[in-house]
C-alpha positions in Angstrom: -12.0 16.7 -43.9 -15.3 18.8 -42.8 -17.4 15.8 -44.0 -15.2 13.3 -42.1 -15.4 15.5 -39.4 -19.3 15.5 -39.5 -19.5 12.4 -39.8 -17.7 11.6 -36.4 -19.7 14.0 -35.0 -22.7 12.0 -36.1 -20.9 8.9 -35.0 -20.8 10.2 -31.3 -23.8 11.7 -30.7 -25.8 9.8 -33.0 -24.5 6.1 -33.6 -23.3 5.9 -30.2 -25.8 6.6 -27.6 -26.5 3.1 -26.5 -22.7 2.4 -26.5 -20.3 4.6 -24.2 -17.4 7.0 -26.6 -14.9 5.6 -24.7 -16.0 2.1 -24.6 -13.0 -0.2 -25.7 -13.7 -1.6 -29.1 -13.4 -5.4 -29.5 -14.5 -5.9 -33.3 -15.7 -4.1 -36.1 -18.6 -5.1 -38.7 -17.6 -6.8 -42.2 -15.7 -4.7 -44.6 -14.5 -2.7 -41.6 -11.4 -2.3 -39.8 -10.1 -0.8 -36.2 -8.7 2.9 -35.8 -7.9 2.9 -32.1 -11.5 3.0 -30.5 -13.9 3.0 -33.7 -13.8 1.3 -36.5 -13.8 2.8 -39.9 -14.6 1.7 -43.9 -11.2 1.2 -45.9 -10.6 3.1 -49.0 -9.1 6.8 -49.3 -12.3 8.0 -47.6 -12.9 6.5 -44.5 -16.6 6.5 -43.2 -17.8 5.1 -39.6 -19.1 1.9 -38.9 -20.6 -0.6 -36.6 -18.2 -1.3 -34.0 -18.8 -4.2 -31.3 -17.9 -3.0 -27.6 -16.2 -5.2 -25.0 -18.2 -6.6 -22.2 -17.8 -8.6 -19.6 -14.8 -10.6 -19.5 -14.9 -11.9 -23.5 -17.1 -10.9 -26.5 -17.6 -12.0 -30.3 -17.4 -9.7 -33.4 -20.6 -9.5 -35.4 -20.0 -10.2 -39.1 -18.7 -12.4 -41.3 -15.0 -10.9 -43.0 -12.8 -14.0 -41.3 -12.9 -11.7 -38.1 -12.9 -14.5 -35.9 -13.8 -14.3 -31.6 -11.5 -12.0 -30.1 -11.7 -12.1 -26.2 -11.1 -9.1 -23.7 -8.7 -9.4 -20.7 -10.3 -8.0 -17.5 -7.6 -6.7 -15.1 -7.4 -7.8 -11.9 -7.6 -5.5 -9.0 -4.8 -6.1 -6.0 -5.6 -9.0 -3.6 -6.5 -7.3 -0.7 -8.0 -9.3 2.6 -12.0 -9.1 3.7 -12.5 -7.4 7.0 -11.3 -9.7 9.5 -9.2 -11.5 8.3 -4.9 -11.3 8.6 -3.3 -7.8 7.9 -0.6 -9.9 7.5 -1.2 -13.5 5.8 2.4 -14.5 5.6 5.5 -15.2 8.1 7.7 -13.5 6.1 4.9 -10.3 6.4 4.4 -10.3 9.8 8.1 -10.9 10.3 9.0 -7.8 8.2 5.8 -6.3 10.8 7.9 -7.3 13.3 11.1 -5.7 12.2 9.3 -2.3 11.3 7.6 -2.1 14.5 10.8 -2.4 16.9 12.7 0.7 13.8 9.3 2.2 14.5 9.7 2.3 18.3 13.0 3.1 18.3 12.9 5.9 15.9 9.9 7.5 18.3 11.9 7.1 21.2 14.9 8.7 19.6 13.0 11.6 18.8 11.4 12.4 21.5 13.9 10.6 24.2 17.0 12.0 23.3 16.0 15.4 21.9 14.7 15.8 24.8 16.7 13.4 27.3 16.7 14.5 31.2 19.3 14.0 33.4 17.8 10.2 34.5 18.1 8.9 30.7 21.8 10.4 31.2 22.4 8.6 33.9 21.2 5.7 32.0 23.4 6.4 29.3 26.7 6.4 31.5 25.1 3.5 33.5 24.5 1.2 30.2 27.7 3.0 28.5 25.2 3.1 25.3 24.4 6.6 23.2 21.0 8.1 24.0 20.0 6.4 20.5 21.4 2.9 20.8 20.0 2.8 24.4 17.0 3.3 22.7 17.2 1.4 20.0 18.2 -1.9 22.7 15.0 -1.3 25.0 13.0 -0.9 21.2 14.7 -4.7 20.6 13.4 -6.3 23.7 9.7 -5.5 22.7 10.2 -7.8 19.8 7.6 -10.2 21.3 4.9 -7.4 21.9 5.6 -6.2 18.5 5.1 -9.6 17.3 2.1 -9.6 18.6 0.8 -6.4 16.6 1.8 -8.3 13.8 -1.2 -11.2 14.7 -3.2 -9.1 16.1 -3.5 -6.7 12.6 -6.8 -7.1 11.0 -8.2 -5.7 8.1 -10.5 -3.1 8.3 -9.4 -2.5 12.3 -8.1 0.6 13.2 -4.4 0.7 13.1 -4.0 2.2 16.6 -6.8 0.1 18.0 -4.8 -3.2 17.0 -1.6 -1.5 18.4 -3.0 -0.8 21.9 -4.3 -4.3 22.0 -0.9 -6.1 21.4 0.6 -3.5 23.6 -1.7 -3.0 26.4 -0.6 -0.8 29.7 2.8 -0.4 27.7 0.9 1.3 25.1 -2.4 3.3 26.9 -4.0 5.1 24.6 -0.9 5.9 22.9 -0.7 5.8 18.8 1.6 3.2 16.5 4.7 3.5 17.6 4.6 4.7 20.8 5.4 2.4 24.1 6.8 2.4 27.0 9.5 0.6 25.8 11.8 0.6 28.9 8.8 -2.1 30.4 9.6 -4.2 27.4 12.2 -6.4 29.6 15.1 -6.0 31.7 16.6 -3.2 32.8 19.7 -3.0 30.3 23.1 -4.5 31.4 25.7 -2.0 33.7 28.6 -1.8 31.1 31.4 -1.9 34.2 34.0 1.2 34.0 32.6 3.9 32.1 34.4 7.4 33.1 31.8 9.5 31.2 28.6 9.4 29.1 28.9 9.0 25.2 25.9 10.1 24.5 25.8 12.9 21.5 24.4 16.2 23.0 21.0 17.4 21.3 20.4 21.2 21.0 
């Protein structure tokens, strides 16, 4: 085992300088065979030998031994877009864009516009007969064009709130994904007739 051992040792730094340890093995030499990523004599004591590393996207196995071309699959890396071109290429993507950008909205303006709702979105809510949160979630809905637009506008390699304050413009500012004034997305909502009082939830 000590000799077997040397001789791997030998392999390594020895044999194998010009070709990388872990470099994936795609043949061995005649009278040879693989064992995982070297390739070894047969018989009850194994010795190193000549192995042929992959490269590129197909290699050949030196030697004779009926051990044939063998070719190498190179994985391919996720198709991504060059910069400038669509963030989103498809309409189903920049539909599902769409959709996340009006939860996205509404999910901001829940947070901050109903945590922290003053007595004029409380008037709205009794007004609209609408929770704080579905009240936000309508106004969210009617930016669907605007958020539409983000979806176009996304390019690769642009900044993510650069391409938001473009489709968005005044209704946006300077003001991150996600963030809008959203009630100057359309209409003021609908008055929902008799409404005794507001069913919005109360926030701590």
């Amino acid at each position: 085992m000590r000799y077997l051992g040397l001789i791997v040792l030998v392999s390594i730094f020895g044999v194998g300088l010009n070709t990388p340890v872990f470099a994936q093995t795609c043949g061995c030499q005649a009278g040879c065979v693989q064992d995982g990523n070297r390739c070894v004599t047969t018989g009850p004591s194994p010795k190193i030998c000549n192995s042929v590393p992959c490269a590129g996207g197909s290699t050949s196995t030196g030697g004779g031994g009926g051990q044939g071309t063998q070719h190498t699959v190179v994985p391919r890396l996720p198709v991504t877009g060059s910069c400038g071109d669509p963030y989103y290429l498809s309409p189903e993507a920049r539909a599902a864009a769409t959709n996340q950008c009006i939860a996205d909205l509404a999910g901001r303006a829940t947070l901050f516009g109903c945590w922290f709702e003053d007595d004029a979105g409380r008037a709205e809510d009794v007004r609209t007969g609408l929770s704080c949160p579905d009240r936000q979630r309508a106004l969210a809905n009617q930016c669907r064009r605007l958020c539409a637009r983000f979806a176009r506008v996304r390019l690769w390699c642009d900044d993510l709130n650069a391409d938001w304050q473009t489709a968005f413009g005044d209704l946006a500012g300077d003001l991150p994904y996600g963030s809008a004034h959203i009630d100057r997305c359309g209409p003021r909502l609908p008055y929902a007739g008799t409404v005794t009082r507001p069913p919005y939830l109360r926030y701590p």
